[in-house]
C-alpha positions in Angstrom: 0.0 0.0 0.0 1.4 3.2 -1.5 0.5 6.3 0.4 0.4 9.9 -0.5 -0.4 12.4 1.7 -0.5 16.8 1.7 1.9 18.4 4.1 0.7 22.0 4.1 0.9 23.3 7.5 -2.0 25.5 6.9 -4.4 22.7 5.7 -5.1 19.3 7.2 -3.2 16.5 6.3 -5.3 14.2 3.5 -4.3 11.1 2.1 -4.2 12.3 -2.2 -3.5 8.4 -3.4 -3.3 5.5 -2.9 -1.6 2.2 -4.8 -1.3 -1.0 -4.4 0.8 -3.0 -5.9 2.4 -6.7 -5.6 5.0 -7.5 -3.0 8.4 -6.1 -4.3 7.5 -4.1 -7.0 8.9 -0.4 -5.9 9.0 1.2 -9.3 5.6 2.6 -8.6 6.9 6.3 -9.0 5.6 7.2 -12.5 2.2 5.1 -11.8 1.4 7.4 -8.8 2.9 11.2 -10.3 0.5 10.1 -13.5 -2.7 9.2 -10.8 -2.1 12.5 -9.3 -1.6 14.3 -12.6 -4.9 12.8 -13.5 -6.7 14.2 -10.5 -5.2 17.6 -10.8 -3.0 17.0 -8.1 0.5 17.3 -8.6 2.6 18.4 -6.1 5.4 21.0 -6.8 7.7 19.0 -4.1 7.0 15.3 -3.8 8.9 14.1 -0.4 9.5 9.9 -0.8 12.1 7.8 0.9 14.7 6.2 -1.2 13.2 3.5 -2.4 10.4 5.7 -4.8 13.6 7.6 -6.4 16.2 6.4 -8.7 18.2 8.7 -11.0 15.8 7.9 -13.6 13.0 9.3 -11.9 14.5 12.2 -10.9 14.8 13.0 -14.5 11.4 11.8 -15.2 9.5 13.7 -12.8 10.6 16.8 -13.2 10.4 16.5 -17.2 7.1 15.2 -17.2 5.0 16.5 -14.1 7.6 19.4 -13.3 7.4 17.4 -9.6 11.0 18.4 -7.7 11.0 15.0 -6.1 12.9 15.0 -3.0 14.7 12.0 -1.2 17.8 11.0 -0.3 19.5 8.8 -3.1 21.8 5.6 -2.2 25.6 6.3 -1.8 27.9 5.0 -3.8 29.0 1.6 -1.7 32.2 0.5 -3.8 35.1 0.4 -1.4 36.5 3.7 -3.9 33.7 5.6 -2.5 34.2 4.9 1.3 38.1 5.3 1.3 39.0 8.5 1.8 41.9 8.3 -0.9 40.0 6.2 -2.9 38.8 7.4 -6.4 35.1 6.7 -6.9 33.1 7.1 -10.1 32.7 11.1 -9.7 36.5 11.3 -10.0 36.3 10.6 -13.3 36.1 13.2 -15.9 33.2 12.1 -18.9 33.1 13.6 -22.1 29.6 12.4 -23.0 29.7 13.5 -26.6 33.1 12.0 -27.5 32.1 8.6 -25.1 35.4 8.9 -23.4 36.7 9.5 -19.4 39.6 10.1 -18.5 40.7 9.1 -15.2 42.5 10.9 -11.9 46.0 10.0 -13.5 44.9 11.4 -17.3 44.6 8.0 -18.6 41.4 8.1 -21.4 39.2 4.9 -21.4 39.1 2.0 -24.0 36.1 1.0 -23.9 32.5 3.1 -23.7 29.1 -0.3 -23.6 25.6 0.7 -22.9 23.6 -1.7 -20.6 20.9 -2.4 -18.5 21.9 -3.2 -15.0 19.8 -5.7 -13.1 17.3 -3.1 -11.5 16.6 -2.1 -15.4 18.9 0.8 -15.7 20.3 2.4 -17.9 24.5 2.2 -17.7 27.3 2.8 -19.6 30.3 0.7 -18.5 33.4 1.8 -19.1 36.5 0.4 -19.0 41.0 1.5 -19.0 43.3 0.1 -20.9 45.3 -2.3 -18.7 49.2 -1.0 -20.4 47.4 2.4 -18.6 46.5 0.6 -15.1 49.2 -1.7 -14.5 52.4 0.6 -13.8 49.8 3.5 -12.4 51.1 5.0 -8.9 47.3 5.9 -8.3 46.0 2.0 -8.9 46.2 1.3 -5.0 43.2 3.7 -4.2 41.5 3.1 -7.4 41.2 -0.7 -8.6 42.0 -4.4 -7.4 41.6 -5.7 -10.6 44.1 -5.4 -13.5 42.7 -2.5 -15.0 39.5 0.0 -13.4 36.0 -0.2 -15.0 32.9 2.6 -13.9 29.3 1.7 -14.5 27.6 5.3 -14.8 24.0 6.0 -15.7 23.4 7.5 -18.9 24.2 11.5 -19.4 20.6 13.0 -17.7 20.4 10.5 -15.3 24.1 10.7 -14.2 24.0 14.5 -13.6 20.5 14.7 -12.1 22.3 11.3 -9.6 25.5 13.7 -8.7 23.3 17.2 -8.4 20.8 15.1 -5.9 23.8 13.7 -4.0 25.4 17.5 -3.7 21.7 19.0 -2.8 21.3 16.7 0.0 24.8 17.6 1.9 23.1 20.8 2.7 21.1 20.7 6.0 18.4 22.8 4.2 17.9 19.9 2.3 16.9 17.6 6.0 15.2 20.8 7.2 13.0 20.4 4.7 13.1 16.4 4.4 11.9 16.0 7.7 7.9 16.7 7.0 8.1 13.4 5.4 8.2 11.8 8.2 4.6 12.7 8.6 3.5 9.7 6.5 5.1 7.5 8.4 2.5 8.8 10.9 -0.3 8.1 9.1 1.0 4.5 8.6 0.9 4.1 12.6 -3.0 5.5 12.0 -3.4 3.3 9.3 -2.6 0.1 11.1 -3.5 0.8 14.6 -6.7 2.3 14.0 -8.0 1.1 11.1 -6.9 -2.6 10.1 -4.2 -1.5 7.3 -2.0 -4.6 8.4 -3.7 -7.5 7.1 -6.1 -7.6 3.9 -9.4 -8.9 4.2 -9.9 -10.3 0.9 -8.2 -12.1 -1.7 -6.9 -10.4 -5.3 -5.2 -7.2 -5.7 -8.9 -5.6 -7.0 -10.7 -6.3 -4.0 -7.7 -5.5 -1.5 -7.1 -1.8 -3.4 -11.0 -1.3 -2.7 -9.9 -2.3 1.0 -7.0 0.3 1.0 -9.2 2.5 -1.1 -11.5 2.2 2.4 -9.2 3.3 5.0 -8.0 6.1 3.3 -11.2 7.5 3.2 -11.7 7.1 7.0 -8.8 8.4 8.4 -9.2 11.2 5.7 -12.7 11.7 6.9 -11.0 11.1 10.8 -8.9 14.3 10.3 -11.4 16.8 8.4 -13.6 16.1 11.6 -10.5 16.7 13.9 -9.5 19.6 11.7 -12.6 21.4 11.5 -12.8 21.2 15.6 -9.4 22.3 15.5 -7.4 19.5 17.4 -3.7 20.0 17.4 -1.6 17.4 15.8 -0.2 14.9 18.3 3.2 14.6 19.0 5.6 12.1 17.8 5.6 9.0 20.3 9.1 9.1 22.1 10.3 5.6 23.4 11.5 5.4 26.8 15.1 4.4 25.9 15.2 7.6 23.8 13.6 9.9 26.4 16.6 8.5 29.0 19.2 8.8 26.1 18.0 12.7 25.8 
């Protein structure tokens, strides 16, 4: 169950769609900016966790719904990345139109292959000449293998990837992050209040018209609460975090 909720603080908070979709299946992005476009809904900022926003649909919902979706993208993992002398991919300088990089040491690449990763990305992989790698003085903070090979996204994808992983250094950027954390919220409503755990009936159909169901309670739970002006409650604070503050 795919929840989207309104965040203004001058408005209640309402539930704007909802999808379901199979276990697994996260690449629900596009279905739900396109429900929301359809409903004359679209948000300007679209807050999601990491899982609702890949490079691709950075690109994609800004181009399409003009939606600045806002998350925090994955880090780069690769041991490059997490050495502090290591190069990573954004060391490498890419000429898109010429499908070359050049690495730290001035070394161009070989070797410039589109793919498809296995989460149905779009990648080029690119790869050094080993004559290049071999007697390099930088190799011990960039490869382990004979010669170095990147996997980057594709040119739009790639940039928007590095501009969201700048952006979200600034602590404007978790100022502002943190009214997501309203949804997580109206999970707790969801499942405490109003059954969201469990489905009550077999087949996607029937279960959406389930989800479909709660959403229209606790939508109908907070214009009543709204209208006789009820604060918001407070986040719950656990006892082991109460003593640790």
């Amino acid at each position: 169950m795919h929840l989207s909720e309104s965040c203004d603080e001058d408005a209640p908070r309402l539930i704007t769609h909802v999808e379901t979709s199979r276990a697994g299946n996260g690449d629900v992005t596009p279905i739900i900016h396109q429900a929301l476009k359809e409903k004359d809904l679209v948000p300007a900022e679209h807050l999601t966790d990491t899982n609702y926003a890949e490079a691709k649909q950075f690109v994609q919902s800004q181009q399409e719904y003009g939606i600045d979706l806002i998350a925090p993208t994955r880090a780069d993992h690769k041991w490059q990345a997490k050495e502090q002398q290591g190069f990573d991919a954004s060391s490498f300088q890419i000429d898109w139109e010429a499908h070359k990089a050049t690495c730290p040491a001035g070394r161009e690449s070989v070797s410039w292959t589109p793919a498809v990763d296995g989460y149905d990305n779009q990648v080029i992989k690119i790869k050094f000449s080993m004559k290049d790698c071999k007697p390099c003085p930088m190799k011990a903070h960039c490869t382990k293998a004979p010669r170095r090979t990147i996997s980057v996204r594709v040119k739009e994808h790639h940039q928007a990837l590095q501009a969201v992983r700048a952006r979200q250094k600034d602590a404007a950027f978790w100022k502002k992050y943190r009214a997501r954390s309203g949804i997580e919220g109206t999970i707790s409503q969801g499942v405490r209040a109003f059954g969201m755990r469990r489905s009550r009936y077999r087949g996607i159909e029937k279960t959406h018209l389930q989800h479909l169901s709660i959403a229209t309670a606790i939508n109908l739970a907070r214009v009543l609460a709204w209208l006789e002006e009820q604060p918001l409650a407070k986040t719950r604070t656990s006892k082991f975090a109460a003593l640790a503050a």
